[in-house]
N, C-alpha and C positions, 0 to 999 in steps of 0.2 A: 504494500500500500504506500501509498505517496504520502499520508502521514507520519510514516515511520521512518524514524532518526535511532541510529547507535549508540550515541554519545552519550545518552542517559544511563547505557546499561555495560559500556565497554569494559572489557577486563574482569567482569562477573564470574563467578563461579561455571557459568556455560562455557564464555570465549575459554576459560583455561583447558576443560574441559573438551571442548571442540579442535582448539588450536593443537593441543597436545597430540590429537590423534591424527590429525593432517599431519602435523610435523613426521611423525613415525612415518605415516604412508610415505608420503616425497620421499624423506632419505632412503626407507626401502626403495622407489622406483627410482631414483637415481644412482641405484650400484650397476643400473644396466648403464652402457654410454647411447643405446640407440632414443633419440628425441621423441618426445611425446608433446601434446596440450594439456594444457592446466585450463582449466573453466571452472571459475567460479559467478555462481548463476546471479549473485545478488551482493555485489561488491560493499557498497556504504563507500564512506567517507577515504576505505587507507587506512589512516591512521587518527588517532583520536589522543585528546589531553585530558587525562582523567582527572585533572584540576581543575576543568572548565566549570561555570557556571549548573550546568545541563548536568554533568556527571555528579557534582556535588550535591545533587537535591536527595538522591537516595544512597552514594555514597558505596555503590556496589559491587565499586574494584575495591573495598577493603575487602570483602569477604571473598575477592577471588585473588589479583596479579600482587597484591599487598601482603596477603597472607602468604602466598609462594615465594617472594622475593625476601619475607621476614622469617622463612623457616631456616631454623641451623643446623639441619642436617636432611637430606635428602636421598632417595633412592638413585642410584646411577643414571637409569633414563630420564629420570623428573630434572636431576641436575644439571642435564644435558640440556635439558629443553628450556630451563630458567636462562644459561649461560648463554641461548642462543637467541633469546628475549630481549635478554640486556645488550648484546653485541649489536641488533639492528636498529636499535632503536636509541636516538642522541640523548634524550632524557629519559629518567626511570619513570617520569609522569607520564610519557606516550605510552599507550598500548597499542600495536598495531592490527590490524585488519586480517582478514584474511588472504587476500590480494597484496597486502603487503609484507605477509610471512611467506608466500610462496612464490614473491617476487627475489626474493634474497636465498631462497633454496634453488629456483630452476636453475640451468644451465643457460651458456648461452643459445644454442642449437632448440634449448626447447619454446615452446610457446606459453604465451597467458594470455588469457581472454574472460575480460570480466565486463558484467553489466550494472550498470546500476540508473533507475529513472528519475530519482528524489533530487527537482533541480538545485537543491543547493547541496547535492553528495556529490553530484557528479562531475564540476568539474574541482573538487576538493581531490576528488579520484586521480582526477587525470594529469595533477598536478604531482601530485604525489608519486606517482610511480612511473611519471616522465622523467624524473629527476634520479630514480635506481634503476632503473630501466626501460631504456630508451628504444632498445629492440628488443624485437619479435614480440609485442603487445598488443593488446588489441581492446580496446577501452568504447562500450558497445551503449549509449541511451536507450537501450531496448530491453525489453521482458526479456527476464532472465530465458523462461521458457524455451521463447520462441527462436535464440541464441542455441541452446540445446537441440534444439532440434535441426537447425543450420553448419552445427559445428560439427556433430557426428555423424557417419564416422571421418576420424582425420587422417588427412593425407598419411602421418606418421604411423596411424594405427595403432597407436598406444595414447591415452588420456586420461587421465584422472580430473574427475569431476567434482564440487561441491555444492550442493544448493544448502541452502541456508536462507529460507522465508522467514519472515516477522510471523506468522501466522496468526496477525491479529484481524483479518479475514476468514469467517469458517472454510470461505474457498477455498483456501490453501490444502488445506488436508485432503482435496479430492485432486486438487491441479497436481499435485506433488505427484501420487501415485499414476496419474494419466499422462503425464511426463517420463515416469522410470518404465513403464511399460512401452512408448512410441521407443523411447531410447533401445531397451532392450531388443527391441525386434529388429534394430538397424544395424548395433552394436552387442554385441553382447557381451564383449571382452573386457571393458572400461571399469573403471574402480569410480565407484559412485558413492559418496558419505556424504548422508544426509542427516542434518542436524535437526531435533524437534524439541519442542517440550514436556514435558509433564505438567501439568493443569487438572485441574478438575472439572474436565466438560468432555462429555461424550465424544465427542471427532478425535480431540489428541488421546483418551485413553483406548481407543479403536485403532488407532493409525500405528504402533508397532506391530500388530499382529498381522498387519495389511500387505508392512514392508515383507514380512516371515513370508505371508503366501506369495508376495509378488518375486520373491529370491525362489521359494517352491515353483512357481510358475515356469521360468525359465529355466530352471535347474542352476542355479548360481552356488556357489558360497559365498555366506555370509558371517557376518560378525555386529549383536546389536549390544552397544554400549548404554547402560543408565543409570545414571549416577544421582542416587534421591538424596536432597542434603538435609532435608525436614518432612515431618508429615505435613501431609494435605490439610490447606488452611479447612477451617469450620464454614466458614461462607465464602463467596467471591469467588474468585479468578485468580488467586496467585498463584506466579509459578514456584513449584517445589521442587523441582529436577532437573534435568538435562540429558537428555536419550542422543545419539549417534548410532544408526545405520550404515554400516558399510558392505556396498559389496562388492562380490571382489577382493576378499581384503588380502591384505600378506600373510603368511601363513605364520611368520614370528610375532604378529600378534595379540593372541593371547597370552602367551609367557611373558611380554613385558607387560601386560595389562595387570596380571598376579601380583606381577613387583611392584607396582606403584600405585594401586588403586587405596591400599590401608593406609598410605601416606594422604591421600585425597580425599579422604573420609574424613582425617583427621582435622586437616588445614581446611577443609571449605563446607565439611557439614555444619548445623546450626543446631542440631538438637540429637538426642540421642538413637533416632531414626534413621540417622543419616547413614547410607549403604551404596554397596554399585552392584550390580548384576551385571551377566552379557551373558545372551545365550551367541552360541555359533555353531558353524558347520563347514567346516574345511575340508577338505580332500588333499 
């Protein structure tokens, strides 16, 4: 939706969450040297100041990039992925995007292609990652969508994909699945991680088990991450969790998942409900 801005929520317990498992993917798919596309379906801003104005009202990278950055001891991957937080980003105020975490992983041979329609994200976008990456980019004012459906399959034949919707449209939860289904029937080979929430409203508690049939459907392997950090409010709409879908995924991981998700419990749950699950299925 064209109402929705990041800046309110950058660096939350979700982006660590989110970011953390792209970051794995990338590295995993660049120990191959042959190029691939990076697409991310719903870019925002880049990068964001989680001192801003906007960020400071609910204050939500304490409970997520603050808490990581303040822990004194870490698991091997988590301190790999803090160390490479801090290396791209000029100040420890910034948190960056995901366009701009996986502008400083590609290579040069490989591609990014990101969208974003929110007129004042977009050219915040294009500024940003003109400036780290000036080739092979591709910076799209179009539905993220309808980019997916234009970009696979790629020349390269290899792409890793991410959508990541606001889903503060119930449409979301249908557009999603009728997107990974047109994909899959084009592509079927692509690593697709897709971020959602936990909410208490019928669509998003519906829409993991959608993503399980639609990996069943095509015969895929999968891997669904969810990471609850509180129980489900008493009334309302807040979110409590953070769920990632991937398919496709590498097969290393669930074993770094093992290693680091009791540290992540630790540093970003809020009450004593806080848990991660993943179901998967790797071949």
């Amino acid at each position: 939706m064209l109402s929705y801005r990041h800046h309110f929520h950058a660096g939350n317990f979700a982006d660590i969450h989110k970011h953390f498992l792209l970051y794995q993917v990338l590295t995993y798919v660049n120990q191959k040297p042959k190029p691939y596309l990076y697409l991310d379906t719903h870019g925002g801003a880049g990068l964001y100041d989680t001192k801003c104005a906007d960020a400071q009202k609910n204050r939500e990278a304490d409970g997520g990039v603050v808490s990581l950055y303040r822990a004194p001891h870490l698991p091997p991957a988590l301190e790999e992925f803090r160390q490479f937080l801090q290396n791209i980003t000029p100040e420890l105020s910034l948190y960056p995007g995901s366009p701009f975490l996986a502008a400083h992983l590609l290579r040069r041979n490989d591609t990014l292609r990101t969208c974003e329609l929110h007129p004042s994200d977009f050219p915040l976008l294009t500024e940003t990652l003109k400036n780290i990456r000036p080739h092979h980019t591709l910076i799209h004012p179009t539905n993220g969508y309808q980019a997916l459906r234009a970009a696979l399959p790629p020349p390269q034949h290899r792409a890793v994909v991410l959508i990541d919707p606001s889903y503060e449209d119930k449409q979301e939860y249908f557009s999603v699945i009728y997107a990974l289904e047109q994909t899959f029937k084009r592509f079927r080979a692509s690593i697709i991680l897709v971020w959602y929430p936990q909410l208490p409203r019928v669509e998003a508690q519906e829409l993991p088990q959608k993503f399980i049939h639609t990996a069943e459907k095509f015969d895929l392997d999968y891997l669904q991450s969810t990471l609850t950090i509180k129980a489900p409010p008493v009334e309302g709409y807040g979110m409590y969790g953070s769920g990632m879908m991937i398919f496709n995924p590498p097969y290393t991981l669930p074993n770094i998942l093992d290693t680091v998700t009791p540290t992540l419990i630790q540093l970003l749950g809020q009450d004593n409900t806080a848990n991660h699950q993943f179901n998967t299925f790797i071949r």
